[in-house]
FIMI-27753 format. One record per residue (C-alpha): residue in three letters; x, y, z. Coordinates in steps of 0.2 Angstrom, whole numbers, plus 5000, padded with zeros to 4 digits. Last residue first. Example, Ala and Ser with C-alpha at 12.3 -4.5 7.8 and 13.67 -1.06 7.14 Angstrom:
# residues 2
+-----+------+------+------+
:   r :    u :    v :    w :
+-----+------+------+------+
: SER : 5068 : 4995 : 5036 :
: ALA : 5062 : 4978 : 5039 :
+-----+------+------+------+
END
This chain:
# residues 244
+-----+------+------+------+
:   r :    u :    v :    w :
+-----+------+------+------+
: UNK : 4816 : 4229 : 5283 :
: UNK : 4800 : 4236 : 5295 :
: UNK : 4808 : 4233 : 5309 :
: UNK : 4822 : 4242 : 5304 :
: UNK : 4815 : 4257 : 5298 :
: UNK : 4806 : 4257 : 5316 :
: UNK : 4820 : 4257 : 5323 :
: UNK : 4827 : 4269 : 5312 :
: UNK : 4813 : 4283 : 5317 :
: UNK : 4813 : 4279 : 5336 :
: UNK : 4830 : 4280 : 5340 :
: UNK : 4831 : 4298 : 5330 :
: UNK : 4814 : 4304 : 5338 :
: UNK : 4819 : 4299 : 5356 :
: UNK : 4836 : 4308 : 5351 :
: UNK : 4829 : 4324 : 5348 :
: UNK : 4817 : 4324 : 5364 :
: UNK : 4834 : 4322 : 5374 :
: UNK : 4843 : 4335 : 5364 :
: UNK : 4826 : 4346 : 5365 :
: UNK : 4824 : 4343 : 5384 :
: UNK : 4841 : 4347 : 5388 :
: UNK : 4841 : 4364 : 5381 :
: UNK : 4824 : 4370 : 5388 :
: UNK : 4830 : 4364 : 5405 :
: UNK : 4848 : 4374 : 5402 :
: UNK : 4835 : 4390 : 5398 :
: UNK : 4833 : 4403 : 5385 :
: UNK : 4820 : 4415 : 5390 :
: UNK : 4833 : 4427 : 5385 :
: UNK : 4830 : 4446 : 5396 :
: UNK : 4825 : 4462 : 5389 :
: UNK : 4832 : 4474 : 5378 :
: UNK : 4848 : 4471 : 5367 :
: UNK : 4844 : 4452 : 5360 :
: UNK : 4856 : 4444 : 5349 :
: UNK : 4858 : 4446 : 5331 :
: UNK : 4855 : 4433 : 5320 :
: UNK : 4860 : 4435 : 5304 :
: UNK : 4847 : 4427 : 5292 :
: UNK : 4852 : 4417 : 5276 :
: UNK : 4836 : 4408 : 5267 :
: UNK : 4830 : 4391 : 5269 :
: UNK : 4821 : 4379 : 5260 :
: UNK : 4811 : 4368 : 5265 :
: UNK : 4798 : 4358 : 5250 :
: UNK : 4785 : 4346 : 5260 :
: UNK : 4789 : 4325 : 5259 :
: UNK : 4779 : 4324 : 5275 :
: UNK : 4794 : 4316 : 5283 :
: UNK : 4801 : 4332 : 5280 :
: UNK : 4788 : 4345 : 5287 :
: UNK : 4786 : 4332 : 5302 :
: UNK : 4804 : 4335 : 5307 :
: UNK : 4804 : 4353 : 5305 :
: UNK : 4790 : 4354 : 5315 :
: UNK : 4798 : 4344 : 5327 :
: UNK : 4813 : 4355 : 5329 :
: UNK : 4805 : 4369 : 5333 :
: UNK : 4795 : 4361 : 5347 :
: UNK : 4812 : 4355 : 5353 :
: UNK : 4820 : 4371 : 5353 :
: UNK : 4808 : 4378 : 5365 :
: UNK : 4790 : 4367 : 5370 :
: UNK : 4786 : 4349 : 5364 :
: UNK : 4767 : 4343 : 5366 :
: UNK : 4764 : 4343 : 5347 :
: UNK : 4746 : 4339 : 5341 :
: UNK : 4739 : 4357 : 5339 :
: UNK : 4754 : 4359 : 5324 :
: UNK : 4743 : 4347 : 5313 :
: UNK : 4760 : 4343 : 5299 :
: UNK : 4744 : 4346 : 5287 :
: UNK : 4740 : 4363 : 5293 :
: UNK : 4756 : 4371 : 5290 :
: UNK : 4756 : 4366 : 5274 :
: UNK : 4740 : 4372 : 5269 :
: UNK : 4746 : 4387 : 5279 :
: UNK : 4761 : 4389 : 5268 :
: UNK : 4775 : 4390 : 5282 :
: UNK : 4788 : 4405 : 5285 :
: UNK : 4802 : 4404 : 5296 :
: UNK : 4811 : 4413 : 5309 :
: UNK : 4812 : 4401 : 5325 :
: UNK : 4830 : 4393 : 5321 :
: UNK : 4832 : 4378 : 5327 :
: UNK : 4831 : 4368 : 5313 :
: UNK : 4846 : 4377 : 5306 :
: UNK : 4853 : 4365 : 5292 :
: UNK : 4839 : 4359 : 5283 :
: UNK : 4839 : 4339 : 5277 :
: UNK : 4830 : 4331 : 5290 :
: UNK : 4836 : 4313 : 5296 :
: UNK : 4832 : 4317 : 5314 :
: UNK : 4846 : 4314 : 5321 :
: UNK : 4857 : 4318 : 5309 :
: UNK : 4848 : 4336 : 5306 :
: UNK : 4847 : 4337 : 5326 :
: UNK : 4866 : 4332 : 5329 :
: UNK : 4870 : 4345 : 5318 :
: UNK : 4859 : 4358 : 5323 :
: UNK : 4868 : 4354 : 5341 :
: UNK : 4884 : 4357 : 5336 :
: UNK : 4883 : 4373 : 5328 :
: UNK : 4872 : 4380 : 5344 :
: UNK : 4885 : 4375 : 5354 :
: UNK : 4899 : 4381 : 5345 :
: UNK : 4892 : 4396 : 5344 :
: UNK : 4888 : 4397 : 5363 :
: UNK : 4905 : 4392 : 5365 :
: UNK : 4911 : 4404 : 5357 :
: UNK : 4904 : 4419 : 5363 :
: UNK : 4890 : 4427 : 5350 :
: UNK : 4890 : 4445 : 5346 :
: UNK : 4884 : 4444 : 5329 :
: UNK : 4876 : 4427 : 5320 :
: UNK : 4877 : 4419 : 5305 :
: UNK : 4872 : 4417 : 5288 :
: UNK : 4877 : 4421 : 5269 :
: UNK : 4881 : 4404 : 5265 :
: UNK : 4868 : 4393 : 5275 :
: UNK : 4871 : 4391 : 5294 :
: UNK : 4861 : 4405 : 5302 :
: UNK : 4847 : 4399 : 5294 :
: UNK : 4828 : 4409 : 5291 :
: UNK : 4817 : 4396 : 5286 :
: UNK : 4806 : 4392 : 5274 :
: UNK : 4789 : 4382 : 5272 :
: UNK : 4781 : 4375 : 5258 :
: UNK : 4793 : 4382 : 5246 :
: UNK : 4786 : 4384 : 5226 :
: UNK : 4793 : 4400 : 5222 :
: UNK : 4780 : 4411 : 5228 :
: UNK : 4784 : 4401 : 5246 :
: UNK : 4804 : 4411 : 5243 :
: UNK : 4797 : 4427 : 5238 :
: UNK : 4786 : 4425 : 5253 :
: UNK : 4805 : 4421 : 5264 :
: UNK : 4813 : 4436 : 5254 :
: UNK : 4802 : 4447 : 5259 :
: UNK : 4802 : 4444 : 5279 :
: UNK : 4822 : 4446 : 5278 :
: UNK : 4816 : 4466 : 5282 :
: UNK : 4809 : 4460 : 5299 :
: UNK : 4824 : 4456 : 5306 :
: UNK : 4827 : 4441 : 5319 :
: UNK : 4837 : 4444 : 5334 :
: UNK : 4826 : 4461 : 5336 :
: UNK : 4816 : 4454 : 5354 :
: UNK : 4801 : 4450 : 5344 :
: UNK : 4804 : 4432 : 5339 :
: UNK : 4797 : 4426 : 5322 :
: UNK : 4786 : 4417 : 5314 :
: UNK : 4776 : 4420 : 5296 :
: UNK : 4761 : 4413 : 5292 :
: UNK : 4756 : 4412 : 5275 :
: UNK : 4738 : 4410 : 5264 :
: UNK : 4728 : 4417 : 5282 :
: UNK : 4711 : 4410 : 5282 :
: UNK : 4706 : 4415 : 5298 :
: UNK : 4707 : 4395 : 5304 :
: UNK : 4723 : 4394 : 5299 :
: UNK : 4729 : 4408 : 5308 :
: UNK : 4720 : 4406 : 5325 :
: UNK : 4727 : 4387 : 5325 :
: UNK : 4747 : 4394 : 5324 :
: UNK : 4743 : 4408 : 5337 :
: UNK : 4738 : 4394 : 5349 :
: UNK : 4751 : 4379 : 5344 :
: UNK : 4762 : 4396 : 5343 :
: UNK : 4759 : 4403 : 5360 :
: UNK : 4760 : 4381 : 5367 :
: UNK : 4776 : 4379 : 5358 :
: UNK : 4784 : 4395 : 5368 :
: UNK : 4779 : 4391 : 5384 :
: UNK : 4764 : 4393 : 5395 :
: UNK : 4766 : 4408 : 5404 :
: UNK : 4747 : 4414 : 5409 :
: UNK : 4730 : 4419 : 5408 :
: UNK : 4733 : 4421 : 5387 :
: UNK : 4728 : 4438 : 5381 :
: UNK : 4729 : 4436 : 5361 :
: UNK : 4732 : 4456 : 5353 :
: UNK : 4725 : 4455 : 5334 :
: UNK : 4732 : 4467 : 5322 :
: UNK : 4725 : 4473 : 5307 :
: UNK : 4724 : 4493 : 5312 :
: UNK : 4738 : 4505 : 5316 :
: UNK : 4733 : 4514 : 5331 :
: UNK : 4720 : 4503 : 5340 :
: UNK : 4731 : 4487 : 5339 :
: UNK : 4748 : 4499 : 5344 :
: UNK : 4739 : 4500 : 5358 :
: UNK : 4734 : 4482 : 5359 :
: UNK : 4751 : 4478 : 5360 :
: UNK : 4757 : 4491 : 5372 :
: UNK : 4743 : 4483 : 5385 :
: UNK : 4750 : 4465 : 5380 :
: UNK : 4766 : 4470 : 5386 :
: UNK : 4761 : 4475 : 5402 :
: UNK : 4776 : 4470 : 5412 :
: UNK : 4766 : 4457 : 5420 :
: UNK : 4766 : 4447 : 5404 :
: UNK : 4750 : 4438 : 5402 :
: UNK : 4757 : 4425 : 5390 :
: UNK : 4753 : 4438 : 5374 :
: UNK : 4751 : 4430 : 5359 :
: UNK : 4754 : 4444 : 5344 :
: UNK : 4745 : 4442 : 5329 :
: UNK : 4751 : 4455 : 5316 :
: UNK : 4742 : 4457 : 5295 :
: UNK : 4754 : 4460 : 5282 :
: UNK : 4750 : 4473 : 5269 :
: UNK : 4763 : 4483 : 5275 :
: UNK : 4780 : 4470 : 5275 :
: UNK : 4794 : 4482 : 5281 :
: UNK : 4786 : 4495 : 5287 :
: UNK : 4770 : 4486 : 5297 :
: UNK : 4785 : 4476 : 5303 :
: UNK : 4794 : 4490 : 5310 :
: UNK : 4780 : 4495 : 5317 :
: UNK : 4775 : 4478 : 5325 :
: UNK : 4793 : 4478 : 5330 :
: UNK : 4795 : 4496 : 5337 :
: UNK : 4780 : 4494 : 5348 :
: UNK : 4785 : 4475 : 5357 :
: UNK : 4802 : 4476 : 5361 :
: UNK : 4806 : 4485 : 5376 :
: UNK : 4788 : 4479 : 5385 :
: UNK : 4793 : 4461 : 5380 :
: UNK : 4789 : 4455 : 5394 :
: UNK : 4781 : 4436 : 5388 :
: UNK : 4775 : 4437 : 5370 :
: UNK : 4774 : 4426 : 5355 :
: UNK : 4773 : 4436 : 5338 :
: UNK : 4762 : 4428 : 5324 :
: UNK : 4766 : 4439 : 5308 :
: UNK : 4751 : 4436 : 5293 :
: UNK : 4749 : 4434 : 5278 :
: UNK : 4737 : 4437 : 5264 :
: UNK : 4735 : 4436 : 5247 :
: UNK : 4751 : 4426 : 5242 :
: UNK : 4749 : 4420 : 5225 :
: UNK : 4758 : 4402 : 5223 :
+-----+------+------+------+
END
């Protein structure tokens, strides 16, 4: 595949810290790339550093949402602009610095060579994660585990959020229909990617954790992707059995 245009989609919610040193440090890293950054209204003026940095440094479109929806409705939104601009790639990432702009090359290598969408795995060799107590490790281990089974996909770290998806192929697994938010809206993507038949492959990431800013990480978000995970799993083999 030739690769003609990508671009970055970059949910937001205070992210004041953050937000100017990773749209320049992926304008450095990947310069032709094009930034989306969707913005849930944070009140710590994220949205206004965005489109800043917009009116600096060119190809970069700031979305104003009126409010904090949650992570799978930012990238359900961000997700529909790109695809209807035409985009070839888009590329998603968090902005907090646990993912690395300069892993972004490898992931379109990785769609040059015939990937329909990668991910950026702490659990393949050459992975992990910095910083981490251990029973967050464990945690996070464990549960992308349980999800693979569960859900019959092949890829290790289906939780991850750093991935790269051909548009076409990001379009066919119709992101707009997912009502799952989190984890769990990560995890269904991955799900319909597979039982689409589409190419994953993933690429090494070390995942450093956040330094600015605070997690949005919740025990509610946790619950409701093991929950949501193991609807999907029951459902998928009963159906397989019914169908025998």
């Amino acid at each position: 595949m030739s690769i003609e245009s990508v671009v970055v989609v970059l949910p937001t919610y205070n992210e004041r810290e953050n937000i100017e040193r990773m749209i320049r440090t992926i304008r450095d890293r990947v310069p032709a790339a094009h930034i989306m950054v969707v913005d849930d209204a944070s009140p710590d003026g994220t949205g206004a550093i965005a489109d800043s940095c917009a009116a600096e440094l060119g190809r970069i479109d700031v979305i104003h949402r009126s409010g904090k929806a949650g992570l799978g409705s930012a990238y359900r939104d961000g997700f529909g602009r790109a695809i209807a601009a035409g985009h070839d790639v888009i590329v998603s990432m968090d902005v907090d610095f646990s993912h690395d702009p300069a892993v972004i090359p490898a992931m379109l290598s990785a769609i040059e060579g015939g990937a329909d969408a990668v991910i950026g795995s702490r659990y393949v060799p050459g992975g992990g994660t910095v910083d981490w107590p251990l029973h967050r490790r464990l945690l996070s281990r464990w549960g992308n585990l349980y999800t693979g089974f569960a859900i019959g996909a092949g890829a290790r770290d289906c939780t991850s959020g750093f991935r790269a998806y051909r548009a076409s192929a990001l379009a066919a697994i119709a992101p707009e229909t997912t009502r799952a938010e989190g984890y769990a809206f990560l995890t269904e993507l991955v799900m319909r990617l597979s039982r689409c038949g589409l190419v994953i492959r993933e690429v090494p990431i070390t995942f450093v954790d956040r330094q600015h800013g605070a997690s949005k990480m919740s025990g509610r978000i946790v619950v409701e992707s093991m929950l949501l995970v193991t609807r999907w799993g029951v459902v998928d083999r009963w159906k397989r059995w019914r169908g025998r």
